[in-house]
C-alpha positions as CSV (number, residue, x, y, z in Angstrom):
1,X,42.0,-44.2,2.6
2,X,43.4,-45.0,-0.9
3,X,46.0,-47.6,-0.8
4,X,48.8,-47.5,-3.0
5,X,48.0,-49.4,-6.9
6,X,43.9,-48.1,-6.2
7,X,42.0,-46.6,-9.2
8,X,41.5,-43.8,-8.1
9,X,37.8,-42.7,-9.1
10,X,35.4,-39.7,-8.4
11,X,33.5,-42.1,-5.5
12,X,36.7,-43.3,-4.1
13,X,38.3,-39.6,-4.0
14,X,35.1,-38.1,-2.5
15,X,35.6,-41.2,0.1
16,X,39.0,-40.7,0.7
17,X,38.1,-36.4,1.6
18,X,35.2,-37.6,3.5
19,X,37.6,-40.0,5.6
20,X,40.1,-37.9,6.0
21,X,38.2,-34.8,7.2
22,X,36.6,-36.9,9.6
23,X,39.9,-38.0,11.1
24,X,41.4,-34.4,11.3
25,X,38.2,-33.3,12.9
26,X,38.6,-36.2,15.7
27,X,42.1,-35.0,16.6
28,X,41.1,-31.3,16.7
29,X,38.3,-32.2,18.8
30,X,41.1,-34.2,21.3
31,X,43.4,-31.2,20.9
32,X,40.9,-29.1,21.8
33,X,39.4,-31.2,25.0
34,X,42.7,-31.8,26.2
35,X,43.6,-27.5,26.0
36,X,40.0,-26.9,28.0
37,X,40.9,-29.5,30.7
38,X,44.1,-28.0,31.0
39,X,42.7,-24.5,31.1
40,X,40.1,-25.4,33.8
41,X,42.4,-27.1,36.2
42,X,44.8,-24.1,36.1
43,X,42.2,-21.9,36.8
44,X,40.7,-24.2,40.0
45,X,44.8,-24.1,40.7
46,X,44.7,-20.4,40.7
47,X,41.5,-20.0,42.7
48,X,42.2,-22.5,44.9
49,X,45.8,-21.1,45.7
50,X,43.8,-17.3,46.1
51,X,41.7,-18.9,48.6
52,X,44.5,-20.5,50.6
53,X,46.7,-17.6,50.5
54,X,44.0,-15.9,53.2
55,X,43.5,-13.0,50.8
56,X,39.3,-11.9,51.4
57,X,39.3,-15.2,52.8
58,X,36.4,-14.4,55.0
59,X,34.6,-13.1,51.7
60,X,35.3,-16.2,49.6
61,X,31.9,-17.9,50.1
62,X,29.5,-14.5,49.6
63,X,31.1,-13.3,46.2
64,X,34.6,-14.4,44.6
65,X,33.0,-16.4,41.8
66,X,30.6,-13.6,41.1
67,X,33.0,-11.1,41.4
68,X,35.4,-13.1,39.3
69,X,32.6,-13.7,36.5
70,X,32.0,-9.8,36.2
71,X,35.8,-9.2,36.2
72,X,36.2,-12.1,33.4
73,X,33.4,-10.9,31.5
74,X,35.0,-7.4,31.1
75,X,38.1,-8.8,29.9
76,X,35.9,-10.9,26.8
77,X,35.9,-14.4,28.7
78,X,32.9,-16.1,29.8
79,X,31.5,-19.5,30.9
């Protein structure tokens, strides 16, 4: 980063975009892990819950996560 009473040259600006992008892009990439760990243990909550609750309980191991997968798929989510 430039400190206050720098020169501020062509290097030291290209360093100080170069730094400062790569900081940004750190957070996002926290931001963004933190959101997907969120998102995934609310969706093991949900399942989980669905499971407990008895509903096609006797089903659960021969198809929920495949028929949850096809279901997902149609609404545009996948993985």
């Amino acid at each position: 980063m430039l400190e206050q009473g720098q020169e501020l040259t062509f290097d030291r600006l290209v360093g100080a975009i170069g730094e400062v992008h790569q900081r940004m892009a750190a957070r996002a990439m926290r931001s963004v892990n933190v959101s997907l760990t969120l998102r995934n243990w609310f969706i093991g909550y949900y399942i989980e819950e669905y499971e407990r609750g008895g509903v096609y309980r006797a089903e659960y191991g021969q198809g929920l996560m495949a028929e949850l997968a096809t279901e997902l798929q149609g609404h545009g989510l996948s993985g």
